[in-house]
N, C-alpha and C positions, 0 to 999 in steps of 0.2 A: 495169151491173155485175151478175153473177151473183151468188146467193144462195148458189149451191152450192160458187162458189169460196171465198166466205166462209168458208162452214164446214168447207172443205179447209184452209184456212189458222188456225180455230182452233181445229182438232182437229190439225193436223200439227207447228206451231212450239210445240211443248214440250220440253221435256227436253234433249239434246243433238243442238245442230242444226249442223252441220258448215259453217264457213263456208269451201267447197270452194277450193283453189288451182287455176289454170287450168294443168295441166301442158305445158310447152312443148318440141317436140324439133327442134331447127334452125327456131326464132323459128315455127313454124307447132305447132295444137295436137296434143297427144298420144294421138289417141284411145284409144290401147292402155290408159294411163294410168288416164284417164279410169274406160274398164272397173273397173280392179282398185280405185281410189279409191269408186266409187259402191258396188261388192259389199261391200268393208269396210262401208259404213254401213249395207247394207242387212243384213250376216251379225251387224251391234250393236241391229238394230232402233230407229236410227233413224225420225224420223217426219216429218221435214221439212230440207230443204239450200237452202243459201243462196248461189247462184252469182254470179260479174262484183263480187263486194264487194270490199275494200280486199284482204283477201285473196288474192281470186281477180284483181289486178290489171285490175276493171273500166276503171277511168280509161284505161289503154291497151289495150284491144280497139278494134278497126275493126270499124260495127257490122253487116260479113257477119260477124266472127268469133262477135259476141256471139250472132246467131242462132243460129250454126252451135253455138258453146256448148251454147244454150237446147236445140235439137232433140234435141242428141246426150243431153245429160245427160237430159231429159224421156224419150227413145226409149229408155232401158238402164237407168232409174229406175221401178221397179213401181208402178202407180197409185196405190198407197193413200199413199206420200209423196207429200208436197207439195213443189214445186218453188218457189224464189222467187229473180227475178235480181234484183241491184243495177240502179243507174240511179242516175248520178250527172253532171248536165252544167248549167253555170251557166244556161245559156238554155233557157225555161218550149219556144220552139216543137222544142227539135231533143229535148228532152226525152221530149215530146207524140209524136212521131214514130218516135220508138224505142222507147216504150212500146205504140204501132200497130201497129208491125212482132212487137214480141213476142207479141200476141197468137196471134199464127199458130204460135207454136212447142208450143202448148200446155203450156206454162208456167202457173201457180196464180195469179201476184199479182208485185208489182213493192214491192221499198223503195229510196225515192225519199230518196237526200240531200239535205238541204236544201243548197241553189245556193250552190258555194264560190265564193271569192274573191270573189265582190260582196257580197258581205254586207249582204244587203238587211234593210226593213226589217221590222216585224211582218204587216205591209198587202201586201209583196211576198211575202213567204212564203207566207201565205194562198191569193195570189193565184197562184204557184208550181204548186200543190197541188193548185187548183181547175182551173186551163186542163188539167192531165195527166190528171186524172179527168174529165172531161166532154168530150175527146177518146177515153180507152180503157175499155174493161169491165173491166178485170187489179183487183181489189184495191190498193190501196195502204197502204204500211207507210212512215212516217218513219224516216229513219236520222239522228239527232241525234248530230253528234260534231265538237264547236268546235273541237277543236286542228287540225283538217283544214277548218274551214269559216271558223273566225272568227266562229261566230254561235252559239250557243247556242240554241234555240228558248225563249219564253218559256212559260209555261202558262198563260197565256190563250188561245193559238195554236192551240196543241195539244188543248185544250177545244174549242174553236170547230170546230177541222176534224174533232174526234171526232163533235162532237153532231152532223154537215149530214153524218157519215156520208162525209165527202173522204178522213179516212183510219182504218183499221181496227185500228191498233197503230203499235208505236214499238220500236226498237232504240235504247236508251239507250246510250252507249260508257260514260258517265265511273260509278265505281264509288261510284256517290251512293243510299245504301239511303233514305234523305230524298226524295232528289226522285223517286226511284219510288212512295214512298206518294204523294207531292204529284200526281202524272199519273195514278197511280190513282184518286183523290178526287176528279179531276177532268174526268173521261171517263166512258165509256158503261160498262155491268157486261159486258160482252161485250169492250171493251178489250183487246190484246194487249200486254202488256208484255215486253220481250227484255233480256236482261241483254247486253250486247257485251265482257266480260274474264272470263275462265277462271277468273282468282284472286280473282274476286270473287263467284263461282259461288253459296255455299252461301251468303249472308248477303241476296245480291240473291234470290234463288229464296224466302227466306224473308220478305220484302220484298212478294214479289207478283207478281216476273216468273214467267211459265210454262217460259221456259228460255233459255240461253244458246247465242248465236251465236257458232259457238266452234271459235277456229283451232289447238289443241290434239285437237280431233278428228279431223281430218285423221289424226296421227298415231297417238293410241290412241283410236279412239272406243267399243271396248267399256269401258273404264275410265275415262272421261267420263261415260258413260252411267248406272254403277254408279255417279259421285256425284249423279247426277242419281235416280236410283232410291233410292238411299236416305235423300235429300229427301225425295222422298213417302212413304218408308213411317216420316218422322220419326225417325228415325237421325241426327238437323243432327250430332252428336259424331264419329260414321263416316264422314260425309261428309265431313267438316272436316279432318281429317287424313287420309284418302286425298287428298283437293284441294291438301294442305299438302305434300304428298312430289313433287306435280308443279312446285311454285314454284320451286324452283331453276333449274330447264330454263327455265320459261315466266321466268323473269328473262333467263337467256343467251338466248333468242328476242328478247328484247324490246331488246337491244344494237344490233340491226340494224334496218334501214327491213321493216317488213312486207310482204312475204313471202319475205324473203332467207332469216333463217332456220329458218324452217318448211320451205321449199325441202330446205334442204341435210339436214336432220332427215330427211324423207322420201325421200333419193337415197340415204342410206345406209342404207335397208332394201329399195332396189331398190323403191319403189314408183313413182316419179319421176324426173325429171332434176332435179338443183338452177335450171336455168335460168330466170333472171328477163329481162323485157326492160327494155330501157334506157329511162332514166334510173338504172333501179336496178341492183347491180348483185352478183357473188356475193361470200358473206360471208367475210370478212377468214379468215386461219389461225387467229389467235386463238381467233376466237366460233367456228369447227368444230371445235377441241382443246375447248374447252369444252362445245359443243353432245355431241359422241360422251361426254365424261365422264359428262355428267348422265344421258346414255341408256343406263346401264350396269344403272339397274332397268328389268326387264322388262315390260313394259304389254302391251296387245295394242286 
């Protein structure tokens, strides 16, 4: 494992890190898309994106696509972000091998879901963790999020693969300001902590996470960004209600299976196609009368 990607990865995942959608146009990717998605975050100064995640419809890429992903978005992404794909697959060796193959995309670092639907035990996890990192050089980030996995990671776990250095940070999902001091307290001071929901932004950032992986930036990431900027400059009261005016949307997003719609949010500013692949599918008339209402304040 590189030193250097380390310190890509804890100098880049701060503040508002966009957890990218994989734009699709007739079931193959959008590169054009791609373009004008990656320039938004680079014209918000963004400092690090988060590709293949639940967002980005990782689970169903084929993994020429995921590479092809990784290249493109690495190739039209300016060095000084940090790029990081998802990796999510129950079994430690196909895991191990697509983590191998990433390396070549020159891609930063990899966060690794903890192995859904088996839901192993504490001893398997570890063990999860340990086979991907001593197969690849890539950094590794946990992505802890039970309602998709059935497993919870415990923090002893989490300790143990921090201290042997297996993994570098954590994307927390569930909106627990508790158990982010708890993983703080018990990890390395070097530790990354990621907040994973938008409307929990200002309370987790004050918490101890350095920034949130955040599917709300997609669509306005300079205004993400601005609550995330006025976190640090200790504003928690500005942030707090800039954060609070985006909650209505981010509730009508949250009506649909993720990234329906985000999806259609973003096809009606022409950045995107709404297009999700199947099993999922696009969002009902309802959540789109609702989605355009909420989009009637202006963000950018």
């Amino acid at each position: 494992m590189h030193s250097r990607k380390i310190e890509t990865l804890q100098h880049g995942l701060r503040g508002a890190i966009p957890a990218l959608v994989t734009p699709w146009r007739n079931n193959t990717i959008d590169d054009r898309a791609l373009n004008v998605l990656i320039g938004r975050f680079v014209d918000a100064h963004c400092t690090g994106i988060v590709i293949a995640g639940s967002t980005g419809e990782g689970i169903l890429l084929q993994p020429e696509e995921l590479l092809h992903l990784a290249r493109r978005v690495r190739t039209i992404t300016p060095q000084h972000i940090c790029v990081v794909a998802g990796l999510c697959h129950p079994s430690s060796s196909q895991a191990a091998m697509l983590a191998q193959a990433l390396e070549q995309t020159g891609i930063d670092g990899l966060m690794v879901t903890v192995p859904p639907y088996l839901r192993p035990n504490d001893a398997g996890i570890i063990q999860h963790y340990q086979y991907i990192a001593q197969r690849s050089t890539l950094p590794l980030l946990m992505y802890n999020i039970p309602k998709r996995t059935g497993t919870n990671v415990s923090l002893a776990v989490i300790s143990q693969l921090s201290e042997c250095g297996v993994i570098q940070g954590i994307k927390e999902s569930a909106d627990n300001a508790d158990r982010i001091r708890q993983v703080l307290d018990a990890t390395q001071s070097s530790f990354i902590a990621l907040c994973g929901d938008d409307a929990a932004t200002p309370f987790m950032i004050e918490s101890g996470c350095k920034g949130t992986v955040s599917v709300l930036t997609n669509l306005y990431p300079k205004t993400i960004q601005k609550i995330h900027n006025l976190l640090a400059e200790g504003k928690h009261i500005e942030a707090r209600e800039l954060s609070a005016t985006l909650a209505p949307l981010q509730a009508c997003l949250e009506q649909e299976p993720n990234p329906q719609g985000i999806k259609f949010a973003l096809s009606t500013l022409s950045i995107c196609d709404s297009e999700v692949r199947a099993p999922l599918v696009p969002c009902s008339q309802e959540t789109q009368q609702q989605i355009c209402t909420r989009m009637q304040h202006k963000y950018n």
